[in-house]
LODOPA-625979 format. One line per 8 residues: number of its first residue (from 1); their letters; for each residue x, y, z of N, C-alpha, C. Coordinates in Angstrom, 1 decimal. Example, Ala and Ser with C-alpha at 12.3 -4.5 7.8 and 13.67 -1.06 7.14 Angstrom:
LODOPA-625979
1 = AS = 13.2 -5.7 7.8 12.3 -4.5 7.8 13.2 -3.3 7.8  12.8 -2.2 7.1 13.7 -1.1 7.1 12.9 0.0 7.9;
END
This chain:
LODOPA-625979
1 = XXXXXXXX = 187.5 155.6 166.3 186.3 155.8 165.4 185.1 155.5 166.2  184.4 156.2 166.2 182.5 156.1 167.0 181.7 156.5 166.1  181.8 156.5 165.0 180.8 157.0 164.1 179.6 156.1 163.6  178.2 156.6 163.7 177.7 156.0 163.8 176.7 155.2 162.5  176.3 153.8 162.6 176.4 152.6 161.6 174.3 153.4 161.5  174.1 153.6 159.7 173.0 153.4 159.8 172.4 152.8 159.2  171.1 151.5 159.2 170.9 150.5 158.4 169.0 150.7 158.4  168.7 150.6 157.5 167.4 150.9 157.1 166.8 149.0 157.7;
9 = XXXXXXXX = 165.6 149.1 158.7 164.6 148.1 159.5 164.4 146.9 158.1  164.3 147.1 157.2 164.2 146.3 155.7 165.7 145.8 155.3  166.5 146.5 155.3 167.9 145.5 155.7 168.3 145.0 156.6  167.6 145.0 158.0 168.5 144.6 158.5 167.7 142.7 158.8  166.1 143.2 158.6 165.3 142.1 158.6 165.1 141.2 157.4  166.1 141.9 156.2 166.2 140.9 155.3 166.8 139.4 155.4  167.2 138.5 155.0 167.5 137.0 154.8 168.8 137.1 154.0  169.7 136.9 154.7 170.9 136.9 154.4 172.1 136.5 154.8;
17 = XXXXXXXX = 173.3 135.9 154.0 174.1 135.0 154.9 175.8 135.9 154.4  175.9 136.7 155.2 177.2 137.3 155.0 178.3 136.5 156.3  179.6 136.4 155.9 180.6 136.1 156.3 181.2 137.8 157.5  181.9 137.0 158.7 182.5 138.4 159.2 183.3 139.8 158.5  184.2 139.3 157.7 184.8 139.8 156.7 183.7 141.1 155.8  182.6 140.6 155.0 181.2 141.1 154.5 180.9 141.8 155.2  180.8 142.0 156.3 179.8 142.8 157.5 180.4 143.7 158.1  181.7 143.5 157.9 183.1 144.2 158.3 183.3 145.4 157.4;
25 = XXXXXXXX = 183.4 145.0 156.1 183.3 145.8 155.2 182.3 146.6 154.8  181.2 146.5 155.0 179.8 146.5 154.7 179.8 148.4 156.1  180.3 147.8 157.3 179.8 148.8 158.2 180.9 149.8 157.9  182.3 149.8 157.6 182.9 150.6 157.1 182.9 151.4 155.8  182.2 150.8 155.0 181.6 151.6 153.9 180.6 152.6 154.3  179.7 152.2 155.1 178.7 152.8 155.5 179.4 154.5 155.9  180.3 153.8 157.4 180.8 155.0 158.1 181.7 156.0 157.3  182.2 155.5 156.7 182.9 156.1 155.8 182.1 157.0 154.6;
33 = XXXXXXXX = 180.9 156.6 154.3 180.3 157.6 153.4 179.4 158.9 154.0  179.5 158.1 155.6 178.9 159.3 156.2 180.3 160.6 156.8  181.2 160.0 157.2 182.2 160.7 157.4 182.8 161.5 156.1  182.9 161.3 155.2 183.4 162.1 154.1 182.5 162.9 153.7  180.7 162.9 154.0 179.8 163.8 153.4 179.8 163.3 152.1  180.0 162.5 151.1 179.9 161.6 150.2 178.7 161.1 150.1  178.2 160.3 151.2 176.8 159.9 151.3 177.1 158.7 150.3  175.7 158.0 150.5 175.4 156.9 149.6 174.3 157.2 148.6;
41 = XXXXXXXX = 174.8 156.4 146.8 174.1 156.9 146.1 174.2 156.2 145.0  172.8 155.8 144.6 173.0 154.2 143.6 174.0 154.8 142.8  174.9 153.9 142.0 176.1 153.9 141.4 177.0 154.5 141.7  177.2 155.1 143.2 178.4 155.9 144.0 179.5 154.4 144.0  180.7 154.7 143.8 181.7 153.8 144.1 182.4 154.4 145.6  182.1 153.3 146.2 183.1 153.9 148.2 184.6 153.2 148.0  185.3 153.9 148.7 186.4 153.6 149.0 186.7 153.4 150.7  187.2 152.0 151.0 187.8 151.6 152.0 189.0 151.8 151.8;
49 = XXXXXXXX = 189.7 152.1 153.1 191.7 152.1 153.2 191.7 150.8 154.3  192.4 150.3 153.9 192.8 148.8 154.9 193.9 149.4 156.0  194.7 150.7 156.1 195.0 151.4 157.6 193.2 151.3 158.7  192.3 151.8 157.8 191.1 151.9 158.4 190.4 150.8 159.8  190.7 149.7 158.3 190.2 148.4 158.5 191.2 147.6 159.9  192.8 147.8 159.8 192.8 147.6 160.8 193.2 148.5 162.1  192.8 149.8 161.7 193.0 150.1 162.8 191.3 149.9 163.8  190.0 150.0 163.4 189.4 149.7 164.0 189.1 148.2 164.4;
57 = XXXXXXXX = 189.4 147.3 163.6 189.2 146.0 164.1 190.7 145.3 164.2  191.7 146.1 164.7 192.9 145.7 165.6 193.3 144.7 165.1  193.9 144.9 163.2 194.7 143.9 163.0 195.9 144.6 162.4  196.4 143.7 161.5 198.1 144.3 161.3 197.5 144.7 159.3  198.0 145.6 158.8 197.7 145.8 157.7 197.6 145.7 156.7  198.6 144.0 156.5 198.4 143.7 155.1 197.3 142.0 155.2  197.3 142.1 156.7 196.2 141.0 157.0 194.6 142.4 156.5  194.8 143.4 157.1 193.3 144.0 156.5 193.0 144.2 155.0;
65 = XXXXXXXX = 194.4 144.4 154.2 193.9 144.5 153.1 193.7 143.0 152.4  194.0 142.3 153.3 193.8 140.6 152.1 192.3 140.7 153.0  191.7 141.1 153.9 190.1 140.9 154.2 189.3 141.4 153.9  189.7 142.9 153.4 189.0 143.8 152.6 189.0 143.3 151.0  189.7 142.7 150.2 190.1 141.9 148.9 188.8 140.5 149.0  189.2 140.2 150.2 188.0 138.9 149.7 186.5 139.3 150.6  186.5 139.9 151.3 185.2 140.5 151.6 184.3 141.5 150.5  185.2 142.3 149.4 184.9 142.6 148.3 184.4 141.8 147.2;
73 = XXXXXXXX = 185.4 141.0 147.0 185.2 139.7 146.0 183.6 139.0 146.4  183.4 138.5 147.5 182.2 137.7 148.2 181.0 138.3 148.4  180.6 139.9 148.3 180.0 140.7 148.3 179.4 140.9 147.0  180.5 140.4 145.4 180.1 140.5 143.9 178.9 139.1 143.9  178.9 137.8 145.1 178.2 136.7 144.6 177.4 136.3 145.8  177.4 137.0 146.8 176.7 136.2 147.6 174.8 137.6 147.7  173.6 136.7 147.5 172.8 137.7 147.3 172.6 137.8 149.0  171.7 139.0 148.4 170.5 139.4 149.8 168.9 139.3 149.1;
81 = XXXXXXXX = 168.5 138.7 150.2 167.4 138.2 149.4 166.1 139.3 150.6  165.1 139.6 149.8 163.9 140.4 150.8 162.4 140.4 149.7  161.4 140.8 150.3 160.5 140.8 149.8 159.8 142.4 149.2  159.3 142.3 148.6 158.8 143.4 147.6 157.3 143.3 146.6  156.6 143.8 146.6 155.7 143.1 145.6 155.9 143.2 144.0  155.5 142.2 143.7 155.1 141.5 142.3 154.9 142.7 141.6  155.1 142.6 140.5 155.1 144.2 139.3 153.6 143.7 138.6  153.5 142.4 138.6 152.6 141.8 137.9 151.0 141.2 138.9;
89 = XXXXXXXX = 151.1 140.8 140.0 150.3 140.7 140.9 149.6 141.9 142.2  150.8 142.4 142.5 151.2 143.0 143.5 150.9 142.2 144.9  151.5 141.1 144.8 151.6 140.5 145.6 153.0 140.5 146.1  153.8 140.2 147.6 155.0 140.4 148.3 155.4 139.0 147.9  156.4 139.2 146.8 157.7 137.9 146.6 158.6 137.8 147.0  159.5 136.8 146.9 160.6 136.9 147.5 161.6 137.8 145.8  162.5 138.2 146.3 163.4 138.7 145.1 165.5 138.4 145.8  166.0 138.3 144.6 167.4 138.1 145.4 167.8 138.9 144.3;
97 = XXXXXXXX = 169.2 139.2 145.0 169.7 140.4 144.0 171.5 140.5 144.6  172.9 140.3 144.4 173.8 140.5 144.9 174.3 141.7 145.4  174.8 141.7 146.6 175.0 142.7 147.6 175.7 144.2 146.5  176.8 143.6 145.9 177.6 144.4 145.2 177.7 144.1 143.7  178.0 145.1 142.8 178.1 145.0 141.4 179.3 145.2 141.0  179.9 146.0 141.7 181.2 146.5 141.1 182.4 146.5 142.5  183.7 146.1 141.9 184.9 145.8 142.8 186.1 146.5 142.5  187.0 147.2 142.8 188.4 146.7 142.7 189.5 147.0 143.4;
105 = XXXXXXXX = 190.5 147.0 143.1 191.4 146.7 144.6 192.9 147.4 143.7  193.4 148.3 144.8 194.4 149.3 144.5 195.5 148.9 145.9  196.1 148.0 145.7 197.4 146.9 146.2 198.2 148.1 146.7  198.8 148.8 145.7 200.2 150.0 146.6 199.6 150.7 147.3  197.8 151.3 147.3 197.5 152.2 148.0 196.6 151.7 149.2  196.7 150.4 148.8 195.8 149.9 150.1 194.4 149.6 149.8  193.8 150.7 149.5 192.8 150.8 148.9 191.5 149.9 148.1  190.5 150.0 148.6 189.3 148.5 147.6 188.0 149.3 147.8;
113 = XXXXXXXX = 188.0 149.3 146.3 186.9 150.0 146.0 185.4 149.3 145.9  184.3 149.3 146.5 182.8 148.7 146.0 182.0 149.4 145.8  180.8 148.9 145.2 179.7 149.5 144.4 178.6 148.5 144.9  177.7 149.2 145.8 176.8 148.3 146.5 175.2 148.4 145.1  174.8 147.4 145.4 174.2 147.2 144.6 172.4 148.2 144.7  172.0 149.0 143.5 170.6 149.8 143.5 169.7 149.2 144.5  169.4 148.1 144.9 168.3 147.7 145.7 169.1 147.9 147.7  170.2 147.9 147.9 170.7 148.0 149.0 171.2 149.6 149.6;
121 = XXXXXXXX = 171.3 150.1 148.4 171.6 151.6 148.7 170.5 152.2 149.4  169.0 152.6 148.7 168.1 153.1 149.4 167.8 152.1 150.7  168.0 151.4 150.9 167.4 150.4 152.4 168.4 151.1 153.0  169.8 151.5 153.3 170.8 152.4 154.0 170.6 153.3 154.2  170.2 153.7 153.3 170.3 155.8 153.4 168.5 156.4 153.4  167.9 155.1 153.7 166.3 155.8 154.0 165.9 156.0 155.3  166.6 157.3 155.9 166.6 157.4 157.2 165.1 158.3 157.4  164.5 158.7 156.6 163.1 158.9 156.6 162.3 157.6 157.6;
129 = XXXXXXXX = 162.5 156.6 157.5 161.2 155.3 157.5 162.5 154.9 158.7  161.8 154.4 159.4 162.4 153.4 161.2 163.6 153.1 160.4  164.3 153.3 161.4 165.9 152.8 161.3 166.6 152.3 162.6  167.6 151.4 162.2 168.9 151.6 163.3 170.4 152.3 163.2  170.4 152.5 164.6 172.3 153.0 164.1 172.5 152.6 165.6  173.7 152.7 165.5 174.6 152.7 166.5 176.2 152.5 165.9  176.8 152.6 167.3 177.9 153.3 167.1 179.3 151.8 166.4  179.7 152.2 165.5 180.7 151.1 165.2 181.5 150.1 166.3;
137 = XXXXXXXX = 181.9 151.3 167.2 182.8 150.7 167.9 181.9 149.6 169.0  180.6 149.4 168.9 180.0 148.6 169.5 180.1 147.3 169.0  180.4 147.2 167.9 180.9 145.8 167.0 182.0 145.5 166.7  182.8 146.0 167.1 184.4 146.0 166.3 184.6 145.0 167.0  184.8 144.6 168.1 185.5 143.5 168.7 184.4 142.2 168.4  183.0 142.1 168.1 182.7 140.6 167.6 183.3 140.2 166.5  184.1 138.8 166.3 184.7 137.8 165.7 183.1 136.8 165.1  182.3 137.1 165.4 181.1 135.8 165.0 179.7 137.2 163.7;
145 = XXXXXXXX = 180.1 136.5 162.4 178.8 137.1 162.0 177.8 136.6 162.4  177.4 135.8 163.1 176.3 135.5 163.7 175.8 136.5 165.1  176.9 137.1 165.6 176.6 138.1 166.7 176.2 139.0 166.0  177.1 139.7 165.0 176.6 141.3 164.6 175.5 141.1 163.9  174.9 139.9 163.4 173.2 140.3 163.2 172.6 140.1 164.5  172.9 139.3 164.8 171.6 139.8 166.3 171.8 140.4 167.2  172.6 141.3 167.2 173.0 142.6 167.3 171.9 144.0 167.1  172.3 143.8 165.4 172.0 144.2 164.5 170.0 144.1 164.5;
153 = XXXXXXXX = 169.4 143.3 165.1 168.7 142.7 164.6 168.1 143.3 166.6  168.4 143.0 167.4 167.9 143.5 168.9 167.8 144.8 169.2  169.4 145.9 168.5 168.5 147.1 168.2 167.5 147.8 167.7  167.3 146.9 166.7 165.6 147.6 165.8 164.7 147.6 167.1  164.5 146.9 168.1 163.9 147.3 169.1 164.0 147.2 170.5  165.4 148.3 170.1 166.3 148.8 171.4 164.6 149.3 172.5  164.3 150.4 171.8 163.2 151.3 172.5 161.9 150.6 173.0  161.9 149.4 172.5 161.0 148.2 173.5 161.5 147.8 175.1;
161 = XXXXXXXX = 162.7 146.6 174.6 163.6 146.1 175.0 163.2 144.9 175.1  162.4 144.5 173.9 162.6 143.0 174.2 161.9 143.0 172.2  162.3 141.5 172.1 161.6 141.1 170.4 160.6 140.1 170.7  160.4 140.7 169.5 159.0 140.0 169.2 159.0 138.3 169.1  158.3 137.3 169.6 159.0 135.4 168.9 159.3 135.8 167.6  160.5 134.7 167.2 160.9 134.7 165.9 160.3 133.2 166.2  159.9 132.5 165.0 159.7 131.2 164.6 161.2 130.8 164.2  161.5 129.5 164.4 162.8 128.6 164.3 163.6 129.7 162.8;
169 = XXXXXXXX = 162.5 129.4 162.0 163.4 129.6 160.8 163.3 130.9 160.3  162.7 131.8 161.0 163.0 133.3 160.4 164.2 133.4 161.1  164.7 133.3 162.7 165.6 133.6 163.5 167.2 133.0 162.6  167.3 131.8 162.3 168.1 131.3 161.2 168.5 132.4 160.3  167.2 132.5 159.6 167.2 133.8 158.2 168.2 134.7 159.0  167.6 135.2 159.6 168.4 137.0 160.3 169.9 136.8 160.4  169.9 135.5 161.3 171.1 135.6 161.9 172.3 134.9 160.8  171.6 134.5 159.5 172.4 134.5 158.4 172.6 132.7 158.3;
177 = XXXXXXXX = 171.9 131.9 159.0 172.3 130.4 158.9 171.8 129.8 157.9  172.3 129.4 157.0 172.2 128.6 156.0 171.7 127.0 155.8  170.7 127.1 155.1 169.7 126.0 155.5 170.1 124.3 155.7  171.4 124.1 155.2 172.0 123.1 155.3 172.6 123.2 157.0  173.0 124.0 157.5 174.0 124.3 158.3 173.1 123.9 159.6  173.7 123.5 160.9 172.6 123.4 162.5 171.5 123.2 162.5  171.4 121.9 161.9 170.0 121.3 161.5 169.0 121.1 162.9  170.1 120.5 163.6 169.5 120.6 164.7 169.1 121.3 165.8;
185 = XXXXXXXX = 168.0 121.4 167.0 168.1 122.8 167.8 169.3 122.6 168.5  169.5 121.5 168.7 170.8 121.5 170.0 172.1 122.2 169.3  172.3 121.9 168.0 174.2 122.5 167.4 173.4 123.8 167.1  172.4 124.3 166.7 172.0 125.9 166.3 172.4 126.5 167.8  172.0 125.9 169.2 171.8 126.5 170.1 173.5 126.9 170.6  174.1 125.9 170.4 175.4 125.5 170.6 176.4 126.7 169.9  176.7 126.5 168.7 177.2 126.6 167.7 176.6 128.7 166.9  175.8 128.7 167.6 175.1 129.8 166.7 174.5 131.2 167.7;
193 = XXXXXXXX = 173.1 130.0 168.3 173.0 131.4 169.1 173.6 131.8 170.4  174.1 130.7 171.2 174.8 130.9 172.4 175.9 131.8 172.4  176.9 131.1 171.1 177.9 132.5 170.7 177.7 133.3 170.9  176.8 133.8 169.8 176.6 134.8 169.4 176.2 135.7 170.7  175.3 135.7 171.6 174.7 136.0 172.9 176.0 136.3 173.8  177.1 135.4 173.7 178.3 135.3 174.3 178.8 137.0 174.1  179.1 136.5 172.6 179.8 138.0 172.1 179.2 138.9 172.5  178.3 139.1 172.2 177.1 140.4 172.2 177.4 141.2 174.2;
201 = XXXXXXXX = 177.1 140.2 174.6 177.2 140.7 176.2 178.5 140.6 176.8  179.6 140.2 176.5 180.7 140.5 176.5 181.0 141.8 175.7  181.1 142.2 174.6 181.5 143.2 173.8 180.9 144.0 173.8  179.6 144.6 173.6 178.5 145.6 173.4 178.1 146.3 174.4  177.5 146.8 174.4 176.9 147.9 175.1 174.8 147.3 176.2  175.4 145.9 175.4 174.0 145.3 175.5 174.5 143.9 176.7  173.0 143.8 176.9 173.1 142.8 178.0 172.1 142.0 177.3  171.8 140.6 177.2 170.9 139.6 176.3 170.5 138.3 176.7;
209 = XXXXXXXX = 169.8 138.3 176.9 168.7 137.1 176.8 168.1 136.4 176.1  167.8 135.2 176.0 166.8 134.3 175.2 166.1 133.4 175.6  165.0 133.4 175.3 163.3 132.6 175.9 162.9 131.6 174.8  162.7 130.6 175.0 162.3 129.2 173.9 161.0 129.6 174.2  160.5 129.0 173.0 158.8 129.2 173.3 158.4 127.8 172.5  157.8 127.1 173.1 157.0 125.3 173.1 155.8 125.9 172.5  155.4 124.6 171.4 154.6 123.8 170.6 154.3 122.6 171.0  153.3 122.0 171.6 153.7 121.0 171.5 154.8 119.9 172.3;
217 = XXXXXXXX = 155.8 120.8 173.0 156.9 120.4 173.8 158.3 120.4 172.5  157.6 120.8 171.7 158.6 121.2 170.6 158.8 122.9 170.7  160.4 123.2 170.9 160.6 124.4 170.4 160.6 124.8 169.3  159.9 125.8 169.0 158.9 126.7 167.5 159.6 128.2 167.6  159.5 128.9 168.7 160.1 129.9 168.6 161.2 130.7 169.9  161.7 131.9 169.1 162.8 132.2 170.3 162.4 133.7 170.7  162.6 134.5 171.5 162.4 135.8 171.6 163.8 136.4 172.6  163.7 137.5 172.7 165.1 138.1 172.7 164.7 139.2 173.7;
225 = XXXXXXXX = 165.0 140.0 175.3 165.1 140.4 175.7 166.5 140.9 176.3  166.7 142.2 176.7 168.0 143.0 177.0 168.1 144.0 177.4  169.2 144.3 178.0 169.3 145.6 178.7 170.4 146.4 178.5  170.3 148.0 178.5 171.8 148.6 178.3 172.4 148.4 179.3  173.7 148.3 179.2 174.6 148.2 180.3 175.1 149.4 181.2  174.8 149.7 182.4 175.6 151.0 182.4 176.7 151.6 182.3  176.7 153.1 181.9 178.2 153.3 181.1 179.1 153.9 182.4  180.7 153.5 182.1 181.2 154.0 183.0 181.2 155.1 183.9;
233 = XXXXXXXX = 181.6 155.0 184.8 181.8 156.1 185.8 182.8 157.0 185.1  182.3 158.4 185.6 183.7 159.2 184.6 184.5 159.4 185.7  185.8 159.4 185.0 186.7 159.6 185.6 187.0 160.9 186.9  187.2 160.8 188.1 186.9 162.0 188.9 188.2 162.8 188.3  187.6 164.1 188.4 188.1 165.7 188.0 189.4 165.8 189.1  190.3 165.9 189.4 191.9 165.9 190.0 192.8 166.5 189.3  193.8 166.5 190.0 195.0 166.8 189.8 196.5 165.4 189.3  195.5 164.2 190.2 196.0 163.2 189.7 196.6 163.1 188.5;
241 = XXXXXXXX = 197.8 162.1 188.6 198.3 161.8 187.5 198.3 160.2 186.9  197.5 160.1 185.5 197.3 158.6 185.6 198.5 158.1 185.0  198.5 157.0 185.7 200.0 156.0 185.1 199.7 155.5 183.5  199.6 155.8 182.6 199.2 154.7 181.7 200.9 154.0 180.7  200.5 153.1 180.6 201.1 152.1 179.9 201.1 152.3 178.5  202.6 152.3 177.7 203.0 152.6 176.3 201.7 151.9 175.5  201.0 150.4 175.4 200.0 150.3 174.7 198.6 151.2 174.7  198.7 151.3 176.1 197.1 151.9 176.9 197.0 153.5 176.1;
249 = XXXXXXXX = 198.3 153.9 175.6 198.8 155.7 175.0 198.2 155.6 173.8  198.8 154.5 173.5 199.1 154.2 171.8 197.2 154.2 171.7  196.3 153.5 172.4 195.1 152.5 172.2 194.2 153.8 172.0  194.2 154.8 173.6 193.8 155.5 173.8 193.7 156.9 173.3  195.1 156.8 172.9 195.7 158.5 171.9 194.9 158.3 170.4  194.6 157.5 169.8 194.2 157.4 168.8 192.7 157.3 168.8  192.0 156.6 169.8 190.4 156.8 170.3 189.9 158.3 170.9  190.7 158.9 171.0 190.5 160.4 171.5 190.4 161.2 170.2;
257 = XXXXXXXX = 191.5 161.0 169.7 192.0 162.0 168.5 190.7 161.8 167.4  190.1 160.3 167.6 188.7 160.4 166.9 187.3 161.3 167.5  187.3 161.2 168.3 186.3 161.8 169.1 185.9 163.4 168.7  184.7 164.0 168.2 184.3 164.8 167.5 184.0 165.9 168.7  184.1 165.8 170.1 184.5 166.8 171.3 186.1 167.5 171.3  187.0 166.8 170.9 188.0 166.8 170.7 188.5 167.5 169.3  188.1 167.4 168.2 188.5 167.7 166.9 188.9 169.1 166.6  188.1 169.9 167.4 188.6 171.3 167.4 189.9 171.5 167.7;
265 = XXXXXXXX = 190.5 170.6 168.5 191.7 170.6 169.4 193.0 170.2 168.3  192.8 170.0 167.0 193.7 169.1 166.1 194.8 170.5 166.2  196.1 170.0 165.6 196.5 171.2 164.9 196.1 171.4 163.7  195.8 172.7 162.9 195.5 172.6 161.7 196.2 172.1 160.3  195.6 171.3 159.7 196.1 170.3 158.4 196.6 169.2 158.6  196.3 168.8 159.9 197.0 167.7 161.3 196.6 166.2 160.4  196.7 165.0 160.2 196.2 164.1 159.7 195.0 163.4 161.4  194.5 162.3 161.2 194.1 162.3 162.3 195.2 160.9 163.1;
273 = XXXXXXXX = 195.7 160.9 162.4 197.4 159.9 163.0 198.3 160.5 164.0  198.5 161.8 162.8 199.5 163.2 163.3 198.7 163.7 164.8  197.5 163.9 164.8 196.7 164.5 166.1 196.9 163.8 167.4  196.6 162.0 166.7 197.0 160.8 168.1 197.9 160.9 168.2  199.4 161.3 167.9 200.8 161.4 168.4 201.1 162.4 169.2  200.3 164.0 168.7 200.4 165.2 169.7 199.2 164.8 171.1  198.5 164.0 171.0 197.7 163.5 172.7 198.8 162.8 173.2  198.7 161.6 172.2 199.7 160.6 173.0 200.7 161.0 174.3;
281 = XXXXXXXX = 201.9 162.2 173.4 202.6 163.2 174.0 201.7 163.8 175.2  201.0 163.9 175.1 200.6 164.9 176.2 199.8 164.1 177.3  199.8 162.6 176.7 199.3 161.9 177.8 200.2 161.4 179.2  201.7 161.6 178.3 202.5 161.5 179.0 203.3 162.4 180.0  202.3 164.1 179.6 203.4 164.8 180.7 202.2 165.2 181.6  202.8 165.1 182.8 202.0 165.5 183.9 201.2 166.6 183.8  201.8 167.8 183.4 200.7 168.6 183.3 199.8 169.1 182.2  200.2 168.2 181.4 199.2 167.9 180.0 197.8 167.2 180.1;
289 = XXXXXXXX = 197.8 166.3 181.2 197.3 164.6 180.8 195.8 164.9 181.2  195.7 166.0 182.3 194.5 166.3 183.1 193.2 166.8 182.0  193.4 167.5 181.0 192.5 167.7 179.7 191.8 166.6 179.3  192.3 165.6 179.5 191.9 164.5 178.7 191.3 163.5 179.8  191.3 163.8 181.3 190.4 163.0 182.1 189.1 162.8 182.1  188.7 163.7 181.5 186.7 163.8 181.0 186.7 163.1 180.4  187.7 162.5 179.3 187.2 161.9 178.0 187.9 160.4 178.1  188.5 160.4 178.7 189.1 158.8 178.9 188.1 157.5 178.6;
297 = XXXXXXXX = 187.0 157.5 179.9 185.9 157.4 179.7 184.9 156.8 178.9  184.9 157.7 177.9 183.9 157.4 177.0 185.0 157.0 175.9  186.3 156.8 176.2 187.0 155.8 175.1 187.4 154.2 175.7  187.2 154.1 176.9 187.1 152.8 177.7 188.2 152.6 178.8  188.6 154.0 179.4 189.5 153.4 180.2 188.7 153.9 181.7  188.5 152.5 182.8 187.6 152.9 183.8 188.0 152.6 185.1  189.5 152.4 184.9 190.4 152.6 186.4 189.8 154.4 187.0  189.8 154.3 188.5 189.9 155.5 189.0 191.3 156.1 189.6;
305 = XX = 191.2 157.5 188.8 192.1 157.9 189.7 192.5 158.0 191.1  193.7 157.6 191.6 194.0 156.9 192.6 195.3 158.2 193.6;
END
């Protein structure tokens, strides 16, 4: 799956404390409304499949549907909070309002249904006004909600390449820390943003930085610089035949079979399961496998042929 995540600059700079699980579900709703042509639409109910859930974030399936069940559940009570003006002043308040309204969960089909709440839908689908996206699979492997917002939060201005200071406690806000929580700079640095930085340049497509900025000899603010990483070498065009390994088939036959260069290639009425099994197969015969050297690549495998 590479399909890509779109979040309106007002969501993503909102004040909010979601759990990995939340964020998880949150981006696969998303993709999934764009993938079905469904779209997002105040009082649209989306459907997640927990096959989905773990097939992109590589878990076993009845662990995705018990994350999708309480990522649903915690979505009905935990708000998002942002600013908007006053009906009565027209002055910019704070306003809170919970992520989701509506829930429920279909056990034999896997299946969990949510209903994102009227104030979150248009911040999603206002791809009129600055936005970000990027591609799912750039987050699937962070384990820390604290990475996928500042993530989340560095692309708004990818096309700079660097942010703006955040003051101590908006960077908190974004990155979802809760006012109780790393009171101090040393466990926030520790515990929060170092992680998070960790993940991000390990996993992502991004390379990341962070600059303290003194008050005083008191740190007040943080700013964020970064670079894209560059993307593999493609695979050279041969005759070679690559060795790959029963996992590397399984990993890779199913990252292909997603790939929308590829899709024409399905059989027809094919599921996109049924399609990863006819690659797979053909990853394995010698003179099958060479079709698929262009595309290896850009699903992550960056051995050269040898």
């Amino acid at each position: 799956m590479s399909e890509l995540v779109v979040k309106d600059n007002g969501l993503i700079n909102a004040s909010y404390s979601l759990g990995l699980a939340e964020q998880r579900l949150i981006l696969l709703a998303i993709v999934e409304a764009r993938r079905s042509g469904k779209g997002l639409a105040e009082g649209s109910l989306l459907t997640v499949h927990a096959k989905d859930y773990a097939k992109q974030y590589n878990t076993d399936i009845d662990t995705a549907y018990q994350v999708l069940k309480d990522g649903a559940d915690a979505l009905m009570t935990k708000l998002i909070k942002y600013k908007a003006k006053s009906p009565m002043t027209g002055r910019l308040i704070e306003f809170k309002e919970p992520w989701a309204n509506k829930s429920a969960y279909e056990p034999d089909l896997g299946y969990v249904y949510i209903r994102f709440s009227d104030v979150v839908v248009p911040l999603i689908t206002r791809l009129e006004s600055q936005f970000t996206s990027y591609k799912i699979d750039n987050v699937s492997n962070l384990t820390s909600g604290y990475a996928i917002r500042l993530y989340e939060t560095i692309c708004s201005w990818r096309e700079v390449g660097k942010t703006p200071k955040y003051n101590i406690d908006d960077i908190r806000g974004k990155l979802g820390v809760e006012p109780e929580q790393y009171n101090t700079m040393s466990n926030f640095k520790a515990r929060v943003l170092r992680t998070a930085i960790k993940q991000v340049n390990k996993h992502t497509d991004l390379t990341v930085k962070y600059e303290q900025h003194k008050t005083a000899n008191k740190i007040t603010a943080i700013s964020f610089s970064f670079k894209h990483k560059k993307a593999p070498e493609p695979i050279a065009k041969d005759n070679g035949f690559i060795k790959l390994s029963e996992p590397q088939i399984k990993l890779f036959s199913n990252k292909l079979a997603a790939l929308s260069e590829l899709g024409s290639n399905a059989p027809i009425g094919a599921s996109t399961d049924e399609y990863a099994q006819v690659i797979a197969n053909e990853l394995r015969d010698t003179n099958q496998q060479q079709k698929y050297h262009k595309y290896l690549s850009k699903v992550g495998y960056q051995q050269k042929i040898k």
